[in-house]
C-alpha positions as CSV (number, residue, x, y, z in Angstrom):
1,X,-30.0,56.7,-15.6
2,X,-28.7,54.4,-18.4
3,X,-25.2,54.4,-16.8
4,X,-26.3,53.5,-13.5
5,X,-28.1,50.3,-14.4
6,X,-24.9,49.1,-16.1
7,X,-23.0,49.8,-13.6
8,X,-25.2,48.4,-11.0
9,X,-25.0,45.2,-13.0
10,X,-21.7,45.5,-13.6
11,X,-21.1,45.4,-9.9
12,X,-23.4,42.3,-9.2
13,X,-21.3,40.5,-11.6
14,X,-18.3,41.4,-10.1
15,X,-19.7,40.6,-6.6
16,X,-20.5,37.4,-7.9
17,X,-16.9,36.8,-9.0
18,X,-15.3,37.5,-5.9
19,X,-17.5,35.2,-4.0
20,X,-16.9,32.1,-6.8
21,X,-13.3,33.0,-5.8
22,X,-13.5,33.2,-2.4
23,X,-15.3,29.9,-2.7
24,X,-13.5,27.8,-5.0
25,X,-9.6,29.9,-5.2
26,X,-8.3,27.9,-2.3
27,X,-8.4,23.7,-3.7
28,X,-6.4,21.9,-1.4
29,X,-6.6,18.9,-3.5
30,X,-2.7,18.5,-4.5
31,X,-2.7,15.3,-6.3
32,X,-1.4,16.4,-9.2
33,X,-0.1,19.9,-7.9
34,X,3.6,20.6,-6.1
35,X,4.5,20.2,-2.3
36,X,4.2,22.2,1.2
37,X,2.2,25.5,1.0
38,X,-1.0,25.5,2.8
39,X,-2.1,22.5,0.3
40,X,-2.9,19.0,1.0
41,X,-1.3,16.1,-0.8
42,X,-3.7,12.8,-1.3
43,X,-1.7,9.6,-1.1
44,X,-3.5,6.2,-1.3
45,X,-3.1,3.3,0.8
46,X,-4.7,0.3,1.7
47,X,-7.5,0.2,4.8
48,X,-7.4,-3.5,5.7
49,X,-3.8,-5.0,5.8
50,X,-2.6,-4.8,9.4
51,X,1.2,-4.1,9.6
52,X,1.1,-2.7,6.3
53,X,-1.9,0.0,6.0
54,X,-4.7,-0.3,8.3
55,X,-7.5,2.0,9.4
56,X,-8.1,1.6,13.1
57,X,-11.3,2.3,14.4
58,X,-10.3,5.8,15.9
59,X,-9.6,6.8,12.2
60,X,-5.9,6.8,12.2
61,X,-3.7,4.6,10.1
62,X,-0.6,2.3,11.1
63,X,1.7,0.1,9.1
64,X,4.5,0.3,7.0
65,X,3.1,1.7,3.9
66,X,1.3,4.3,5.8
67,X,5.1,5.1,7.4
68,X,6.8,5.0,4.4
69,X,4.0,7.7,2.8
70,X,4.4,9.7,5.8
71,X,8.0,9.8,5.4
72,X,7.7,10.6,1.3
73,X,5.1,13.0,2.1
74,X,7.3,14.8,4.7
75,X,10.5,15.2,2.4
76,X,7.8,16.3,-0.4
77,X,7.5,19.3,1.9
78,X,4.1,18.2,3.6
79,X,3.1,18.1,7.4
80,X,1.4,15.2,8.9
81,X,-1.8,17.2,8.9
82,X,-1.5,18.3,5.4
83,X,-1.5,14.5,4.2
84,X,-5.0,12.8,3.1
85,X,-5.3,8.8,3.0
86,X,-7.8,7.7,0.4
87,X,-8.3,4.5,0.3
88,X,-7.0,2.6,-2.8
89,X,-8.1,-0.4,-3.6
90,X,-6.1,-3.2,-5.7
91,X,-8.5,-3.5,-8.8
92,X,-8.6,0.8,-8.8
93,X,-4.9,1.7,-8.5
94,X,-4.2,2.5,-12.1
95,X,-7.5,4.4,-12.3
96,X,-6.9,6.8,-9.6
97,X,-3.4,7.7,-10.8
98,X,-4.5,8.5,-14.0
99,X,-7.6,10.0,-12.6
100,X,-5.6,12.4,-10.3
101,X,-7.4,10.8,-7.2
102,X,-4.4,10.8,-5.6
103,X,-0.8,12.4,-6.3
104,X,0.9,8.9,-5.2
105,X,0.0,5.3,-3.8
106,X,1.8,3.1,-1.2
107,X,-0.1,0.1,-1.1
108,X,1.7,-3.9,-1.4
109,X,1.9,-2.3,-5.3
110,X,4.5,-5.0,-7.1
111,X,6.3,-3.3,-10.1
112,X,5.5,-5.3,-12.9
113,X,6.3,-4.9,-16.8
114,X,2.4,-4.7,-17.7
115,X,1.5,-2.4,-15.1
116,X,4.7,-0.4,-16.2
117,X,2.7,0.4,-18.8
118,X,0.3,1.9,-17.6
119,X,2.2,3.8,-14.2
120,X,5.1,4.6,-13.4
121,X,7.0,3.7,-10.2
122,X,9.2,5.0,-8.0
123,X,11.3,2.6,-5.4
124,X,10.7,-0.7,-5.3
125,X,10.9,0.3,-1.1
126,X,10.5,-3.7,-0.5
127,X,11.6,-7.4,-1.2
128,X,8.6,-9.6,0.0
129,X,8.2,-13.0,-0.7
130,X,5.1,-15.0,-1.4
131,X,5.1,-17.9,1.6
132,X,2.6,-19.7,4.0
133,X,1.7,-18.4,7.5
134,X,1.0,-21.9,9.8
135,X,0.7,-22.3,13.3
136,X,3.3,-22.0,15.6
137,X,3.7,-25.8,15.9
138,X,2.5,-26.7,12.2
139,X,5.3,-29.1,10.8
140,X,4.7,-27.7,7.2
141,X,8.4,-26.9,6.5
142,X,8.6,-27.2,2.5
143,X,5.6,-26.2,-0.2
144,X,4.7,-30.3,-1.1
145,X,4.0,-30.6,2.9
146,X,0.2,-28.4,1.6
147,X,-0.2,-32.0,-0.5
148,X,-3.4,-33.0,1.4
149,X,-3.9,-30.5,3.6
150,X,-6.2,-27.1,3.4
151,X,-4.6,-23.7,1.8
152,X,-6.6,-20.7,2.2
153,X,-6.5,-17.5,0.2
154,X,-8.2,-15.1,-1.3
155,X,-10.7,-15.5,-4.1
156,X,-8.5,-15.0,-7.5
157,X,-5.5,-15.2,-5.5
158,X,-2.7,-15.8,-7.9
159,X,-0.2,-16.9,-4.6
160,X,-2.9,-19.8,-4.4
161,X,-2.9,-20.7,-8.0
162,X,0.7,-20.4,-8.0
163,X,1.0,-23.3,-5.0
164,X,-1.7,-25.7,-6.2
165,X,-0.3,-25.6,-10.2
166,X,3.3,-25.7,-9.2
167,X,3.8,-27.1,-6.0
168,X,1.3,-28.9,-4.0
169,X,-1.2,-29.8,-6.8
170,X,-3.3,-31.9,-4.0
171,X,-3.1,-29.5,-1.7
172,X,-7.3,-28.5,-0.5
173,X,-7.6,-24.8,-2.1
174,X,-10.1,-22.9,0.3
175,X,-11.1,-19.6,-1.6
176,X,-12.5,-16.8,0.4
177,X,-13.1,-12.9,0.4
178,X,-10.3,-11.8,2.5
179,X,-7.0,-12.5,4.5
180,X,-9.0,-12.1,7.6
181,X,-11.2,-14.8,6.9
182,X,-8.3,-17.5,6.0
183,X,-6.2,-15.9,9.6
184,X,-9.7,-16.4,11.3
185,X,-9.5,-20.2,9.7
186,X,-6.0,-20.7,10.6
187,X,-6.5,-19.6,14.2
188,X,-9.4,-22.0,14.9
189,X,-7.5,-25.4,12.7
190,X,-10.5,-25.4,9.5
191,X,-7.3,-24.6,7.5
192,X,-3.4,-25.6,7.7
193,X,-2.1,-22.9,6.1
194,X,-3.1,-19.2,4.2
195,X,-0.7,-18.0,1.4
196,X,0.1,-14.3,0.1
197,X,2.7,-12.2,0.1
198,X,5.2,-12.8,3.4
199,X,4.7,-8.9,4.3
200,X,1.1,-9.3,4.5
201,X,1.4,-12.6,6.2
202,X,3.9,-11.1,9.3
203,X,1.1,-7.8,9.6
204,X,-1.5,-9.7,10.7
205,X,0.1,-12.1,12.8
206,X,1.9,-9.2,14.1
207,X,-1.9,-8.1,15.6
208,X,-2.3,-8.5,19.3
209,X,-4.2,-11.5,19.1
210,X,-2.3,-13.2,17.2
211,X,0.9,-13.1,18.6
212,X,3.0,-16.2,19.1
213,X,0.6,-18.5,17.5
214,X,1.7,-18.1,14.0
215,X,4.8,-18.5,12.1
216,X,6.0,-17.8,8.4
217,X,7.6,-20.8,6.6
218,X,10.1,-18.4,4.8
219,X,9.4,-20.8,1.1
220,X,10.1,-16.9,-0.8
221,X,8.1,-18.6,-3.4
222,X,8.3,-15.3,-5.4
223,X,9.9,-12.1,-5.4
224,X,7.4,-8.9,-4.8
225,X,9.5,-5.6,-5.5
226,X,7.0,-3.2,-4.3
227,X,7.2,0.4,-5.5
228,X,5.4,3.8,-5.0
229,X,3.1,4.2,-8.0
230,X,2.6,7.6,-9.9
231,X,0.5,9.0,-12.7
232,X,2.7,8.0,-16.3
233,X,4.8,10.7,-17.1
234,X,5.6,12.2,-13.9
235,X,9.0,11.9,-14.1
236,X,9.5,15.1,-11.6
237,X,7.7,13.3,-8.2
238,X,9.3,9.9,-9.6
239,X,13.1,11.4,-9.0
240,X,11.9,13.4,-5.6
241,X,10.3,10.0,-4.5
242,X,13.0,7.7,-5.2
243,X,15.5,10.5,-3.0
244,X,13.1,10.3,-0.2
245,X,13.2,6.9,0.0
246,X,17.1,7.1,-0.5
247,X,16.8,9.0,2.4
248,X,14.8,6.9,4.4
249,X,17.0,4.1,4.0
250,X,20.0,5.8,4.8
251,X,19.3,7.5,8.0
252,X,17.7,4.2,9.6
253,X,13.8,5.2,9.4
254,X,13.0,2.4,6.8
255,X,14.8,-0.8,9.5
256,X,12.7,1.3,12.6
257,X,9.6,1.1,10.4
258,X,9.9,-3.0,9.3
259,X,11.1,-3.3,12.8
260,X,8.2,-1.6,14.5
261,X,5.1,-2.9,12.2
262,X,6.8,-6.7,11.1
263,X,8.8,-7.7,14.0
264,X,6.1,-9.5,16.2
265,X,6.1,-12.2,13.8
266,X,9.4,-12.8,13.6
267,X,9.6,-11.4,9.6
268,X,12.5,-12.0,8.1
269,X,13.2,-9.0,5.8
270,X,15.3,-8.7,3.0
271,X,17.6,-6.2,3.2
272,X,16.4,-2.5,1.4
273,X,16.7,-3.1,-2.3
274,X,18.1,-0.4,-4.5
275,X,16.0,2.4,-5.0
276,X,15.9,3.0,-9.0
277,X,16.1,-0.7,-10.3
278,X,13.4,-2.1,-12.3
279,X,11.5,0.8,-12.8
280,X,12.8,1.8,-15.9
């Protein structure tokens, strides 16, 4: 009788087990993990930079970060379907790397030494240029033609610190909580020019509404390598990275992208940099 009751338990503990398994065996969450299987692979990306990585209202994403992750993501051994945007937001990007929120990020993410510190990168996958998106008929031609006139950016926008300390120090700074807000002021003539990087400039006047009425000065008043950050010390999806965007280059997919998601607004690209450089 004694036996029974043990094994009776025995067998509720093991019933138990399968079921935890059954449950919990199958994670999908690849972050950190390898590539293909039946997995997924988490990849962050920016929801609210048209052109670049943009989450349209039906829930799908467009721009050239969200092509060039596809892209990685596919030469990683992952299907469209397997791949899970999260969104990543400037002030977080370190944090979710090192977290293992997400296995890589692809969002306007400018390799510099102090956040080589902290990451590591893979790329850079583009040359953009900080410059000033005017209207089609503005006459602003030269960074001392903002002396006087209104500059919008961001709030804690370094691009607009950069212009007011160094180039047009009488230029009207008008500070604000998003691109949108400075394109919105641009459109209807409350400001003469917004300021970031050009990349970011040429996605949204790429946006239907906007075409033809903007223009980008082309000032490249300072050079944004952007690369493909990864948790530090993962060398291994650093090299297969840096391949598939070898890759990309070569066989023309990285020109159709910056074709496809810049060329509206007449952007200017620089040519593909070379994968591998100033990463290191």
């Amino acid at each position: 009788m004694k036996l029974r009751k043990v094994t009776a338990a025995s067998a509720a503990v093991l019933a138990l087990s399968l079921a935890a398994t059954a449950c919990g065996g199958n994670d999908d969450n690849s972050s950190s993990g390898g590539s293909g299987g039946g997995g997924k692979v988490k990849v962050g990306i920016k929801y609210d930079q048209p052109g670049l990585g943009l989450k349209k209202p039906d829930g799908s994403f467009a721009g050239f970060d969200v092509d060039v992750a596809t892209y990685v993501a596919k030469e990683l051994g992952y299907k469209p379907d397997q791949i899970e945007f999260v969104e990543t937001k400037s002030a977080d990007r370190e944090n979710a790397l090192a977290r293992g929120d997400v296995k890589y990020i692809v969002a306007t993410y400018s390799i510099t030494d102090e956040r080589k510190q902290k990451v590591d990168f893979a790329g850079p996958y583009l040359l953009a240029h900080q410059d000033l998106l005017v209207k089609k008929d503005s006459n602003i031609s030269k960074g001392t033609d903002l002396n006087g006139k209104n500059l919008c950016s961001v709030t804690g926008s370094t691009s607009a610190q950069n212009v007011q300390k160094t180039i047009a120090p009488k230029a009207n700074l008008k500070q604000v909580s998003s691109y949108s807000e400075c394109i919105a002021g641009l459109q209807s003539g409350a400001v003469d020019a917004v300021t970031t990087d050009d990349s970011i400039l040429a996605g949204f006047a790429s946006q239907d509404q906007y075409k033809g009425k903007f223009k980008l000065a082309g000032l490249k008043l300072s050079n944004e390598n952007y690369g493909i950050g990864v948790k530090k010390g993962d060398t291994a999806t650093v090299d297969k990275i840096n391949k598939a965007l070898e890759k990309m280059v070569s066989d023309g997919s990285w020109q159709k992208a910056v074709d496809a998601n810049f060329g509206p607004a007449e952007y200017k690209n620089e040519p593909a940099p070379k994968i591998g450089q100033l990463v290191k």
